[in-house]
N, C-alpha and C positions, 0 to 999 in steps of 0.2 A: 521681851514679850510685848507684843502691840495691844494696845485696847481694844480693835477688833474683834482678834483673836478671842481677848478674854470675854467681851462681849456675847459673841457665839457659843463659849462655855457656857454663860450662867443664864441662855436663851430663856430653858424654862424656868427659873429663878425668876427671872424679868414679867413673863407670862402668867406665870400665876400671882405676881404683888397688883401685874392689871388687873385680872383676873377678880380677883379678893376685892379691889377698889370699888370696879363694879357691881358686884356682888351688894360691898357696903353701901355704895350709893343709891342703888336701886331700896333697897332694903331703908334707909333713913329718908329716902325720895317716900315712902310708901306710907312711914310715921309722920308725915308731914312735917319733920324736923324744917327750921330754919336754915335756906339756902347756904347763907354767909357761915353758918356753923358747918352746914358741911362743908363747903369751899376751904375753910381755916383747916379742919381735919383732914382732910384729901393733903393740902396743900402740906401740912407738917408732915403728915405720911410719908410723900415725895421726898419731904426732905430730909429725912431720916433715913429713907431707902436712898437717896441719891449719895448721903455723904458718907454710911456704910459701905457701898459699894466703890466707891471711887479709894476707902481707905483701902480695904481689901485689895484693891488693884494695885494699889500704891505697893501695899504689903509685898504680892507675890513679885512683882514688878522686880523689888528690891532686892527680893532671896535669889530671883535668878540672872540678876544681871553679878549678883555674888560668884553664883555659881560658875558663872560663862569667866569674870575675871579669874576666879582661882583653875580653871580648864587653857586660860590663853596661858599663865605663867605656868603652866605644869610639862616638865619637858615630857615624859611619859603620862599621855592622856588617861590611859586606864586605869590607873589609880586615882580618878578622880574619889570614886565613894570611898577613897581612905581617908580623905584630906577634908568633904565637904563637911559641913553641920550638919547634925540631926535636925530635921525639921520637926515642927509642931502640929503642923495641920496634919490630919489623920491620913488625907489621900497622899499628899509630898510623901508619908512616912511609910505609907504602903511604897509606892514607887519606889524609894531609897532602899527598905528591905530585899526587895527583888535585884537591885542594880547590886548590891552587898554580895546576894548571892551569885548573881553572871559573873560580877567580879569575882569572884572565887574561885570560882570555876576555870575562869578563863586563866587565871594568873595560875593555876592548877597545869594546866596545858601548857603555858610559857614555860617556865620553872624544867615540863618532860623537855619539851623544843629544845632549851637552849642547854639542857644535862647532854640529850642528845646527838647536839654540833659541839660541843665537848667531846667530848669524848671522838666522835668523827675527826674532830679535828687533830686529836692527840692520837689516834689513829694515823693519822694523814704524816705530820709529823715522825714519828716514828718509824713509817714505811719510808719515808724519802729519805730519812737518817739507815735505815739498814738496804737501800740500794744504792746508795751511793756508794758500798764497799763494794761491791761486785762490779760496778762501773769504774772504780778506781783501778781495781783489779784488774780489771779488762787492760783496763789505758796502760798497764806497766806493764803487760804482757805483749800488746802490740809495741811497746817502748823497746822491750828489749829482744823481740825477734822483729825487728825491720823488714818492709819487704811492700811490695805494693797493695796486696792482697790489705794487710794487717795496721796501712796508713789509710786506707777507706773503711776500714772496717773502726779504726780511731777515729775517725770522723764523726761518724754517726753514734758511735758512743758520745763525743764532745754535744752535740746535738741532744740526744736523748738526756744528758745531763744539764743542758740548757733546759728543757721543758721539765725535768724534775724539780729543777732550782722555782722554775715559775709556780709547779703546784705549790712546794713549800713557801714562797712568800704571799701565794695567794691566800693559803688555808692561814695564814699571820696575819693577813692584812687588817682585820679588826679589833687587834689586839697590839699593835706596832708599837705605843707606847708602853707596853709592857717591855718590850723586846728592844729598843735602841738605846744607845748612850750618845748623847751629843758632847762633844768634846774638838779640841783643836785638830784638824785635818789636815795634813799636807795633800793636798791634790794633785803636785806632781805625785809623788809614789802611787795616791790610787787610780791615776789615769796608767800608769807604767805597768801597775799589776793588771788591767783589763786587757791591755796592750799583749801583755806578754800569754795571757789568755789565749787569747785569741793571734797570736803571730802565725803560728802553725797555717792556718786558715786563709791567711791574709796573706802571705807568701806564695800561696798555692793559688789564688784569685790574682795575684802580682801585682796588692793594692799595695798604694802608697800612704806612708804614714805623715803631715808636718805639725808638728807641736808651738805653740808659740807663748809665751811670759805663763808659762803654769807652774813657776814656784809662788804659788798662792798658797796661804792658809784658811780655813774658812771653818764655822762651826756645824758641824753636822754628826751625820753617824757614819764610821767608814765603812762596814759592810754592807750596809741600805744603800751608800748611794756607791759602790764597786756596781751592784748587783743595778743599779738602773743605766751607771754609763755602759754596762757590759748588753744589757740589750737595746741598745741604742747602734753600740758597733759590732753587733750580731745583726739589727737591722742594715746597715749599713753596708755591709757585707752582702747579705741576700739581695739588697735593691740595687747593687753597682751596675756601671755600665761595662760591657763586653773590652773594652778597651779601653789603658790610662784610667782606672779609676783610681780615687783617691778618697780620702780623709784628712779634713785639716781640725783639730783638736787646740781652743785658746784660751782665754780668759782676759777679760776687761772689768776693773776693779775701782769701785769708787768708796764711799766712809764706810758706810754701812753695807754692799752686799759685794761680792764676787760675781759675776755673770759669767760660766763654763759653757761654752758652745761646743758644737761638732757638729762637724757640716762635711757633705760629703757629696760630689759631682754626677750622682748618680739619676737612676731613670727620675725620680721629683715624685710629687703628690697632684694628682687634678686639683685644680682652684676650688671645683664644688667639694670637694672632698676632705679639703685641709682641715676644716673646722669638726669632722666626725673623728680623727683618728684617737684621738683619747678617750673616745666610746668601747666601754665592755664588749668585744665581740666583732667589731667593725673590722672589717679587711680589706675593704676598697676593693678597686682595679687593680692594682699591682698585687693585694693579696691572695686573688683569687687567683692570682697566675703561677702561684708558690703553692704545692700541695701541705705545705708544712706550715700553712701562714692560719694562727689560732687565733688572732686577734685579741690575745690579754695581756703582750709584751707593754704597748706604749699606755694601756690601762692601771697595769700594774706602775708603773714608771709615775704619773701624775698621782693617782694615789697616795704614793709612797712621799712623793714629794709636798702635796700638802697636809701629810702627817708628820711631818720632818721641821713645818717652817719656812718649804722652798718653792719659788716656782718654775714653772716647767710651762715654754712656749716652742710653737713651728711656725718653722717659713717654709717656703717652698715654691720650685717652678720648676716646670712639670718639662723634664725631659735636661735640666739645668741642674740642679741642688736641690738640696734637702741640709735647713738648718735646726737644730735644737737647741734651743738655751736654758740651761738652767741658774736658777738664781740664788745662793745660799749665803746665809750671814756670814758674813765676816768677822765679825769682832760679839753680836752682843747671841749670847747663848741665849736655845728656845726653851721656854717654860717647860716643863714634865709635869 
C-alpha cells in the first residue's frame, strides 16, 4: 500500500481535523485566549493527529503486505481467504466477509468444472479402450484375407489408431504421474518394438532403417516413451523425401543421461519455424501440406517428456534433416 494512496483515503478525515482547527482557532481567537496557548494546543493537536495517522498506516501497511506475502507463496491463489487472518478493523472485515463468500462460490464452480473433466475424461478413456477392439479386429481381418484392397484399407486403420493412441495420452496428460512407472529400460527393445510398428509402412515408403550403440539402458517409463519414439517415426515417415529416404536411430551416453536421437533425411523444418514445433496445434509449412497433420504429436511428445524427467530438442535444415534428441536418465531414478 503507498502512502498516497492511503492519503487520498482518509482525505476527508484529514479535511475535517483542518477543518475542527479552524473552527477552534477562530473560536479561542474570539475569547481572546493567549496566542502562545493556542499555538501549544493547535500544535499538540497536530501531533496527535500526525502520530495516530502515520500509526494506522503503519498498521494497514503491515496487514497487507501479510496478505500479498501469504498470496506470492500460495500455489492456488484462490484460496487465499482460507489461509489469510481475520482482521480487526470493521471495514478489512466487511471486505473479508464478501471475499469468504466469492470464494465460495467460486470453489463451488471449480469442484462442478473439474467433477466434469473427470468424468469427460473417463469417458474419453473408455471410448478409446472399446475402439480399439474393433480396430484391432479390423487389422486381423485385413491380416488374414490379403489382397491390395484390404493392405490400404490396414493402413488407415494403423493411422486412425495412431490418432486414437494421441486422444488417449492426451486426455492422461495431466494426470501422467498417476499413470507411469519409471523403472530400468532397455531401449534397444523399445526402439525394435516401434520399428516393428511401423515396418509395414516403412517398407511400402522403402525407408531405410540404421541403428547404431542402442544397447542402452536408461530410467524411464517404457510405454510413455514407445508411444513418443513411435510419433516421431510416424513423423518421419510422413515428412520423407520421394527418394532414398532414411532414418538413422543412436544414442550417446555419458554418467548421468543417455542422449536417444533419430534423425531422418527428410524434407527439414524452416529455420523460422523450428522453434514453434513443440506448440499445441502448430503445423507449420510442411503440416499444412499433409491433410492429416493435427499438430499435437510433437506437443504431446515434449509434455510427456518433461513429466517423465526428460528432454526433448530439434535440429533441423530445411530440405536436409530433421534431428530429435531425447534425453533420459541413466542411472538415477525420477522422483514420483
Amino acid at each position: 500500500m503507498k502512502f498516497t494512496g492511503y492519503i487520498k483515503d482518509k482525505i476527508n478525515a484529514i479535511l475535517a481535523f483542518l477543518i475542527y482547527n479552524i473552527i477552534i482557532f477562530t473560536y479561542t481567537n474570539a475569547l481572546q485566549i493567549d496566542k502562545n496557548v493556542i499555538f501549544i494546543l493547535f500544535t499538540i493537536s497536530c501531533l496527535f493527529f500526525i502520530t495516530g495517522f502515520f500509526m494506522a498506516y503503519q498498521r494497514k501497511r503491515k496487514y497487507w503486505q501479510e496478505i500479498e506475502t501469504i498470496l506470492d507463496n500460495l500455489p492456488e491463489k484462490y484460496l487465499l481467504s482460507e489461509v489469510m487472518k481475520k482482521p480487526r478493523n470493521s471495514q478489512d472485515l466487511a471486505y473479508y466477509k464478501i471475499l469468504k463468500r466469492a470464494n465460495k462460490s467460486m470453489l463451488e464452480n471449480v469442484n462442478q468444472s473439474r467433477k466434469a473433466q473427470k468424468d469427460y475424461k473417463e469417458y474419453i478413456e473408455s471410448w478409446v479402450h472399446e475402439i480399439k477392439i474393433p480396430i484391432t479386429s479390423a487389422k486381423l481381418l485385413c491380416e488374414n484375407h490379403k489382397s491390395e484392397l484390404t493392405s490400404k484399407i490396414d493402413d488407415e486403420m494403423e493411422e486412425i489408431n495412431n490418432f486414437v493412441e494421441q486422444a488417449l495420452f492426451y486426455a492422461r496428460l495431466d494426470c501422467v504421474s498417476n499413470d507411469f512407472m519409471i523403472r530400468k529400460v532397455n531401449l534397444e527393445e523399445a526402439i525394435r518394438n516401434v520399428l516393428a510398428r511401423n515396418k509395414k509402412s516403412m517398407i511400402q515408403n522403402q525407408m531405410k532403417v540404421e541403428i547404431d550403440n542402442i544397447q542402452v539402458n536408461a530410467y524411464t517409463d517404457e510405454k510413455w516413451l514407445e508411444f513418443i519414439l513411435n510419433q516421431l517415426i510416424v513423423n518421419s515417415i510422413k515428412y520423407r523425401k520421394d527418394k532414398d529416404s532414411a532414418v538413422l536411430i543412436g544414442t550417446e551416453e555419458n554418467e548421468k543421461n543417455v542422449k536417444l536421437w533419430i534423425q531422418d533425411n527428410g524434407i527439414g523444418i524452416k529455420p523460422s519455424e523450428l522453434d514453434r514445433i513443440f506448440e499445441k496445434g502448430f503445423t507449420g509449412t510442411n503440416g499444412r501440406r499433409q491433410t492429416k497433420s493435427t499438430g499435437i504429436g510433437l506437443y504431446l511428445c515434449q509434455k510427456l517428456c518433461e513429466q517423465l524427467g526428460m528432454g526433448i530438442e530439434a535440429e533441423s535444415k530445411e530440405n536436409e534433416f530433421t534431428k530429435i534428441t531425447i534425453t533420459i536418465p541413466r542411472e538415477k531414478k525420477i522422483e514420483q
